[in-house]
N, C-alpha and C positions, 0 to 999 in steps of 0.2 A: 583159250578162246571160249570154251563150253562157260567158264565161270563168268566171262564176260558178256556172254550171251545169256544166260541167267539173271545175271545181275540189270540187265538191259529190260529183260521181260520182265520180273519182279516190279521194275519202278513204272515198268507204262501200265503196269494190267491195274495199280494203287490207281496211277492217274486215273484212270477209266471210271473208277467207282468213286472219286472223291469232285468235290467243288470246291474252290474259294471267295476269298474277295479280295479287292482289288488292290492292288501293292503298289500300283505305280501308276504316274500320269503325266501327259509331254507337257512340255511348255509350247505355248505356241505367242508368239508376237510378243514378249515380256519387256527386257529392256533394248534398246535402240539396238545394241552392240551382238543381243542374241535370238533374233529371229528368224535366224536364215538359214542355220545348221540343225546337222542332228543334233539336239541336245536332249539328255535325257534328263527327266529328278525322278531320284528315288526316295521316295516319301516312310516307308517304311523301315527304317536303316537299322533299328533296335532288333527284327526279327534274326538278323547277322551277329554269328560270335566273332567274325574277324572284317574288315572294310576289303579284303584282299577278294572273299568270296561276293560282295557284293560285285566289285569289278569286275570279277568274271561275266558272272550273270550277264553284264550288260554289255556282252561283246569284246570287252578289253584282254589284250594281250596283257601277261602278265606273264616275264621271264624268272620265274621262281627259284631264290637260292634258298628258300626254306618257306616255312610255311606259318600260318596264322599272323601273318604282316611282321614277322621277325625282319625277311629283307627278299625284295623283290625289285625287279625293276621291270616298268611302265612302257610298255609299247602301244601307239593307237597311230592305225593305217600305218604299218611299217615304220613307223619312227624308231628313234633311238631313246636307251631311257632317258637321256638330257634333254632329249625334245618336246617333253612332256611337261607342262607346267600342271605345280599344285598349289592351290591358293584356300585361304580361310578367310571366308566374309567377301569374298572380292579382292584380297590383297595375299599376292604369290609370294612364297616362301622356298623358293627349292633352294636345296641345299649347296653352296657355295665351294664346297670343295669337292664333289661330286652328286652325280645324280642318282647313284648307288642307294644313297641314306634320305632321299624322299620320303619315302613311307613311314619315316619314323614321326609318330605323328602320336602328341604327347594326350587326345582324348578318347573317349570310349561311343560306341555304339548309343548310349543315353544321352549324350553332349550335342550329338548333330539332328539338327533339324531334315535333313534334304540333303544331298549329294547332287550336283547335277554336273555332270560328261558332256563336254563340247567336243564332237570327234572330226574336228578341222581347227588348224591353226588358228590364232588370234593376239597376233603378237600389236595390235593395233589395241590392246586395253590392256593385257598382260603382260606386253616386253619380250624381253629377250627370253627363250626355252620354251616359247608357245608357238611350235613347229607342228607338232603331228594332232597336239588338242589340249583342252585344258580341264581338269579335274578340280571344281571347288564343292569345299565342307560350309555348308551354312548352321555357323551355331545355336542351336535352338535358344530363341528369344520367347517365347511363349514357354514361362515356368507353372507345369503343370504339377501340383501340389502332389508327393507321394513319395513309394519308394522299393526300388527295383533289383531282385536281386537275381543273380544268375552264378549258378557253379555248375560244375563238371569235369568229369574223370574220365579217359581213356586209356588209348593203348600207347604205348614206349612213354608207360610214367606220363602220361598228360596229368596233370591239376591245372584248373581254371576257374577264376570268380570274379564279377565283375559287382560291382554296390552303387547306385546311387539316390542322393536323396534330394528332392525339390521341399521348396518352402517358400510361399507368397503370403504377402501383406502386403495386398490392397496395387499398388502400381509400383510394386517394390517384391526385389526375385531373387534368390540365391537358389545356386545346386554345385551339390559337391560329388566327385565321383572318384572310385577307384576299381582300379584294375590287375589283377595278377596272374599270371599265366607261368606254367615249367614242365618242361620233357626233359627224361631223359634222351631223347635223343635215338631217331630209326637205325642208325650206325655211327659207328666210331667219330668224335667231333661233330656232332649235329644236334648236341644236348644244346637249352636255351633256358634263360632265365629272364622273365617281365616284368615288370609294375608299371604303374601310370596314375599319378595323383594329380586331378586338377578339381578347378572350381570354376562359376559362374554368376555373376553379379548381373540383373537385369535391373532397369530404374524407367519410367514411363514419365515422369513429371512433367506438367507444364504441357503437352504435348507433346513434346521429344521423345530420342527413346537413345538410351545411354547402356550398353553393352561392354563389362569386363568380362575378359576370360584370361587365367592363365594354368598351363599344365606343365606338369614334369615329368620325363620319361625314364627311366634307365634298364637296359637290359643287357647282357654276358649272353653270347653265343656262340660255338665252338662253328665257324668258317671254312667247314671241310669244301676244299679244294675252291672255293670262292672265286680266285684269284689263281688257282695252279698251285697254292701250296696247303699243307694243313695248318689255315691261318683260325687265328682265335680272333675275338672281334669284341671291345664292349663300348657302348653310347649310352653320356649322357645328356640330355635336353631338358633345355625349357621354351615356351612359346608362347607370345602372352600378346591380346590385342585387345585394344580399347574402342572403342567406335561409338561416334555419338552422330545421330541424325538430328533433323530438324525439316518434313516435309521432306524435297528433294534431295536437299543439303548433309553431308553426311562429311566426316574426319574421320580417318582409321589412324592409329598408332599402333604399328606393328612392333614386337622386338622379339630376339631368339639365339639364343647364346646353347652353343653345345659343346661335345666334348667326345672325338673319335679315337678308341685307341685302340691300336693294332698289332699284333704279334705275328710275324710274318710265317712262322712256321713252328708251332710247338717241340717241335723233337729237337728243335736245336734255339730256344726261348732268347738267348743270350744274343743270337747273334744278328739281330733287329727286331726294334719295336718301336714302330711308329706312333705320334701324339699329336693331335690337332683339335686346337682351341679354335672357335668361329663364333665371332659376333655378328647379328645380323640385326638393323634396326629401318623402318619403312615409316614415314610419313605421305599421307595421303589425304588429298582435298578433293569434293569432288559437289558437281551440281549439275542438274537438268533441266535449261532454260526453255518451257513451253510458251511456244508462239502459237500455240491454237490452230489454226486452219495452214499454217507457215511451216509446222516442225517444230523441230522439238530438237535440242542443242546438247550435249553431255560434254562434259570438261572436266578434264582430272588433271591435278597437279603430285606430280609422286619424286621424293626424294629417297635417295636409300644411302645407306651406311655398311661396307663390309668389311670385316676384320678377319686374318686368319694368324697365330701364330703356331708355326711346324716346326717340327722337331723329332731326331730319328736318335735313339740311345741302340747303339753299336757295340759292338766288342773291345772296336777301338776308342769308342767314347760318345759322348753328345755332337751332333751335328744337324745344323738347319736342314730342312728336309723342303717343306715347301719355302720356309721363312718367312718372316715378318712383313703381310701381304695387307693391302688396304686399296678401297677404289669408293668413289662416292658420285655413284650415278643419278643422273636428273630426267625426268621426263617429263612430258608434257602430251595430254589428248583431248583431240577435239572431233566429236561427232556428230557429226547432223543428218536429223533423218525426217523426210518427209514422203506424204504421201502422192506422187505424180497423177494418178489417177483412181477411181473409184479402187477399190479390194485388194489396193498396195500399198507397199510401201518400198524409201529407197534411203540407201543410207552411205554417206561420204567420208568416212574416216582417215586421221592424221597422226600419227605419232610420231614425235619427236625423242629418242636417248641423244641426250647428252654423257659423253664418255670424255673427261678430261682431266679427271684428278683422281690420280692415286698409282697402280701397277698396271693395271690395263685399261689403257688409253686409245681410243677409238675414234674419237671426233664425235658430228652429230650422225647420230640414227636414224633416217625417217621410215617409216612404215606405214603406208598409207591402205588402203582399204576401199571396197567396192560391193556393197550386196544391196539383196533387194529380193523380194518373191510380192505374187499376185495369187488372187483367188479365182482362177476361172469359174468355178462356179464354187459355192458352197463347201462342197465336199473334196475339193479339189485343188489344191497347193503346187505351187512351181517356186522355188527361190532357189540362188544364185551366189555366189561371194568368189570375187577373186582378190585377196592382200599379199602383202609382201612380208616377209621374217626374215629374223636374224636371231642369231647367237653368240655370246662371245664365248670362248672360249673359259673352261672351269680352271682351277687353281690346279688339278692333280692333270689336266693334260699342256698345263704351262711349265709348270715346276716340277714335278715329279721323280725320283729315281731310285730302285732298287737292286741296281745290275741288271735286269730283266726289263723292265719299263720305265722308257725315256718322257720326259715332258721336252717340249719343244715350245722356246720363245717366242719364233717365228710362225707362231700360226695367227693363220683370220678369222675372222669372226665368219661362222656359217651364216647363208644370208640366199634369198630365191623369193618365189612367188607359192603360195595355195591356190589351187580353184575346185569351185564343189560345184556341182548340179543338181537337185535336189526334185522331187516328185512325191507328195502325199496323195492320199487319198483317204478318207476319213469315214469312218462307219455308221459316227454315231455322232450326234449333235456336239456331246460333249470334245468330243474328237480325243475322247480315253482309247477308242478302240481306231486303229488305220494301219496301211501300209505303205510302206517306202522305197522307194528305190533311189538312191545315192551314187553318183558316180564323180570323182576327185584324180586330180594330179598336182603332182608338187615335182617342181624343177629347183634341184639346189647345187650351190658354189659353196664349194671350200668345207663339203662335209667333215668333221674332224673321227678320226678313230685314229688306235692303237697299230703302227701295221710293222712286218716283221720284215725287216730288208735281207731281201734272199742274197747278197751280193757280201754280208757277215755272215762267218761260219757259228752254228749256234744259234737260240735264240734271245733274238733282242728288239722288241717290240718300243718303237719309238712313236708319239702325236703326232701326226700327219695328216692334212688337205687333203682329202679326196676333192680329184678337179671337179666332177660334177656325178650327182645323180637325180633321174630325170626318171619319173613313173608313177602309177597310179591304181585304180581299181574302181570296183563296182560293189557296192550292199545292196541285200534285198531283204526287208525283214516287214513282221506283222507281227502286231500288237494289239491283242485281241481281248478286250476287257469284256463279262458276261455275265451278263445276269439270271442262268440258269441256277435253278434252287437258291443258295446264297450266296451266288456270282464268285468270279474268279477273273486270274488274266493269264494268258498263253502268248508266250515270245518265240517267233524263231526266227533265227537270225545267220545269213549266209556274205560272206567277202570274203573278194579274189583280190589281190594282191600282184603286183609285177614292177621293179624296175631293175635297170640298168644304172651303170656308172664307169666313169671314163677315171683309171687309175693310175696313180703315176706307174712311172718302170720298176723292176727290182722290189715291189711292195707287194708284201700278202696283208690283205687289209680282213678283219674280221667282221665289217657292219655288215655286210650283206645276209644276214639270216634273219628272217621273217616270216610269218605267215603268211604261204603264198595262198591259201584254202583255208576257211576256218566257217565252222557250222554249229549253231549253238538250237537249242530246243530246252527252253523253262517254262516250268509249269508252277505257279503258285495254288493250292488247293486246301479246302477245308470243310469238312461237315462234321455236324454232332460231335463238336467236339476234338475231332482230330483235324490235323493239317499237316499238311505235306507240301514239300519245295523239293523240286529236280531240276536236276543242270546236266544235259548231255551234252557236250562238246567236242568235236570233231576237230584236230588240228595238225595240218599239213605243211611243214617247214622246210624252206630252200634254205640248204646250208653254205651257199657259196661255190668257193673252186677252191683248189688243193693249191700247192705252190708252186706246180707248172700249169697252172690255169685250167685243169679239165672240173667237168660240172663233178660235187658229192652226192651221192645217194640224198633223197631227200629222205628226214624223218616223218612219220606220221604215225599217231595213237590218238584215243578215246577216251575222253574221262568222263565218268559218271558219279557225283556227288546226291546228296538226298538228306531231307531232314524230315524227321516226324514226329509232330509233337500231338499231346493230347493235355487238353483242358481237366485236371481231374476235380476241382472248383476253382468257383471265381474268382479270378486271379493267381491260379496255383495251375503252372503246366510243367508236366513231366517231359524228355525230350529225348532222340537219338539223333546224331548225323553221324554223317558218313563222308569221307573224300574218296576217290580211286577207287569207287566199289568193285570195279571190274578188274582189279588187283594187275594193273598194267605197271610194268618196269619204264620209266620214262625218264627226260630231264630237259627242262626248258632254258638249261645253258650247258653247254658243251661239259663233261666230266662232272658235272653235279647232279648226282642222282637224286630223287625225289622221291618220299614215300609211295610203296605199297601202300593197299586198302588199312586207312584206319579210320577208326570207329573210338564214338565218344558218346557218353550221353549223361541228363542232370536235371536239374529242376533249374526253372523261371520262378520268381513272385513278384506280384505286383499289388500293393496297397496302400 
């Protein structure tokens, strides 16, 4: 307690003496589809050694099996990590055999332009897994000539370096970048091994603007207790999208072929190791028909391609595991959004999945949509949105089986309403500085988890409907942009969290742990030279009911992260960060512990 008490005063008494400048700034009214939620961009994404610390920062839950985006899974307002959609350019990517391997994401901190969190559903542009919000990486199209380097070393055997280099001619861009990261490891099986090689072709001709990207990812990471056993884990990906506009008009070609392989339990290697091949390919058409004083119309046509072939080598031999899986979904969206009256606007959306060819078979989709916000005065915002979502179901809770974990045929697709309420208030013309207050509920059918039939002796954790759950919460947060000395910005950020769920009989089902409390305070700062970023995070976790229904203790701890860097010349900064300063014993999934305080530090360059 004293070290975290310590550690706590140390980073406020920096804040005090230090200023910076500005890191971040809202989007307010941008496209049809996102003016009406919280959304945040984070404009500064290179100051981050990992995308994982930036999502903090910004209020996201982040259920951590390990650390620096090795593998985490994505919670926003109590979702689930499948309910979480991640997308690149506007075009969603999550991963098809689970929502586990999201974050494996084949670029670096120099690659993306902006980050922006949508923290309420939107499955009316996004589709299916855009439940709780939607997380997209926009790839930096503006190739700034140069070249960026970053290493550093810490503690349990860390090495880290990341390179990359721009080059423009004229309306013409390439950048190529690489990535390497390796621990040994806080304890037994938590060692991890990274790269990430990719590129960037930008092309401006004509007036258009012509966008390749493609990256390759692989890393080996020891899976301690992941999954309940001492599983070993290695991925490899690629992820590659083409995008070419024209004015409003824009074509994305998505595609993404990986490769999960899994060792169910090192001490005994032999006696399963699971392998799954996944193709994944996205065509998307898309345009925004302005009728001027009438609205303004968005339309997108989105095909996808999904491939899984599974396969489990056993003692007793090769066996299909999830098997030779294929589904080719179609959608269709249409938005129109116009103004009703002076300092609003109001917007009608329609989604159509098509589900009829391939292994899972759904029929059509709709998910249709309703927001809208006004400016009562000036400084003063009220917008609204109530849609509908859905999911279907992933390949490992259809097919799945280990003795331990059943997949079940017979599940549905999850499916319900969002509604948000929303209240700005703005400080400053720019509306860089405001606060907010947010308040949401989501009512859902046929939630799917893992749940463990108490009526079998032993455990055996089979896919199952949760009949419904129904609940919601409150944010309050300010965002404080400032132009003392050389300006700065200050976040704090507080949600409450609460539902309920109606569950079958005989089932101990695991979704229900969440943040029911979570309190964040970040400070970006800088003078003469120095800078500093604090993350203080507060989080309070309802862990469900036992297996005769009575409430668990809830969990609750403190994390204090920090980085300090100093300019020592131009374009050469020296750096320390810090995770867990306050050296707390903690785990944001049941039996997987999470480092203690560790500490790294290195140099930046930039020329």
């Amino acid at each position: 307690m004293r070290r975290l008490l310590a550690s706590l005063f140390l980073v406020l008494v920096a804040n005090a003496f230090t200023f910076g400048t500005e890191l971040e700034e809202y989007v307010v009214d941008t496209r049809v589809s996102e003016g009406y939620s919280v959304v945040e961009v984070l404009t500064n994404v290179n100051n981050y050694v990992s995308f994982r610390s930036l999502l903090e920062a910004s209020g996201i839950y982040l259920q951590n099996r390990a650390p620096f985006d090795i593998q985490s899974d994505v919670s926003i307002r109590g979702s689930r990590f499948s309910q979480v959609s991640f997308a690149l350019s506007g075009v969603s990517f999550n991963d098809i055999q689970t929502g586990h391997l999201n974050l494996s994401l084949p670029f670096t901190v120099y690659d993306i332009d902006s980050v922006s969190i949508q923290k309420s559903g939107n499955s009316t542009i996004y589709g299916s897994d855009a439940i709780g919000g939607v997380i997209n990486f926009d790839i930096s199209k503006e190739i700034v000539e140069g070249v960026n380097i970053r290493s550093y070393v810490g503690g349990y055997g860390l090495f880290g370096s990341t390179f990359s280099v721009s080059k423009g001619f004229g309306v013409l861009g390439f950048r190529f970048s690489f990535d390497k990261k390796t621990s040994d490891g806080w304890k037994f099986n938590t060692d991890f091994d990274e790269w990430i090689l990719n590129t960037t072709f930008v092309s401006k001709l004509f007036g258009g603007e012509f966008v390749l990207f493609v990256g390759h990812i692989e890393k080996k990471y020891g899976a301690s207790l992941f999954y309940g056993t001492e599983a070993r884990e290695s991925e490899v990906g690629t992820l590659g999208i083409a995008s070419f506009g024209f004015g409003k008009f824009k074509v994305n070609l998505l595609a993404k072929s990986a490769i999960d392989n899994y060792i169910v339990n090192i001490s005994s290697p032999t006696t399963q190791t699971n392998n799954h091949v996944k193709y994944q390919s996205v065509l998307s058409v898309e345009n925004t028909f302005d009728f001027g004083n009438y609205g303004s119309l968005f339309v997108r046509a989105e095909g996808r391609g999904n491939i899984i072939d599974s396969k489990a080598y056993t003692t007793n031999g090769e066996t299909n595991l999830l098997g030779n899986r294929y589904d080719v979904p179609f959608g269709v969206v249409f938005e129109y959004g116009f103004s009703p009256i002076d300092k609003s606007s109001l917007s009608i959306g329609l989604r159509n999945d098509i589900w009829y060819l391939g292994d899972r078979v759904y029929g059509v989709v709709p998910s249709p949509s309703l927001k809208g916000y006004y400016y009562i005065i000036d400084s003063i915002k009220v917008s609204g949105s109530a849609s509908r979502f859905f999911r279907v179901p992933t390949y490992i809770e259809l097919y799945y089986y280990d003795g331990i974990a059943f997949g079940n045929t017979n599940l549905k697709p999850e499916e319900g309403w969002n509604y948000e309420l929303n209240l700005f208030y703005f400080l400053n013309e720019e509306q860089s500085s405001y606060l907010f207050v947010s308040g949401y509920w989501r009512d859902a059918l046929n939630v799917i988890d893992f749940a463990d039939d108490k009526s079998i002796p032993g455990l055996r954790f089979e896919a199952q409907n949760i009949r419904w759950i129904s609940g919601g919460g409150v944010e309050v947060g300010l965002n404080f942009s400032h132009n003392f000395l050389e300006g700065g910005l200050l976040k704090v950020f507080y949600s409450y969290s609460k539902f309920d769920s109606g569950v079958p009989d005989n089932y101990t089902f695991r979704y229900d742990k969440y943040l029911e409390h979570q309190a964040n305070l970040v400070v970006y700062q800088n003078l003469y030279g120095f800078g500093i970023y604090t993350l203080v995070s507060f989080r309070n976790r309802f862990e469900g009911k036992d297996a005769n229904g009575n409430l668990l203790p809830y969990t609750t701890y403190t994390l204090i992260n920090a980085k300090v860097s100093y300019e020592l010349l131009s374009g050469v900064k020296l750096f320390v960060e810090g995770e867990n300063l306050g050296d707390v014993e903690y785990e944001d999934v049941n039996k997987v512990k999470m480092p203690r305080r560790w500490i790294w530090g290195g140099i930046e360059v930039k020329f």
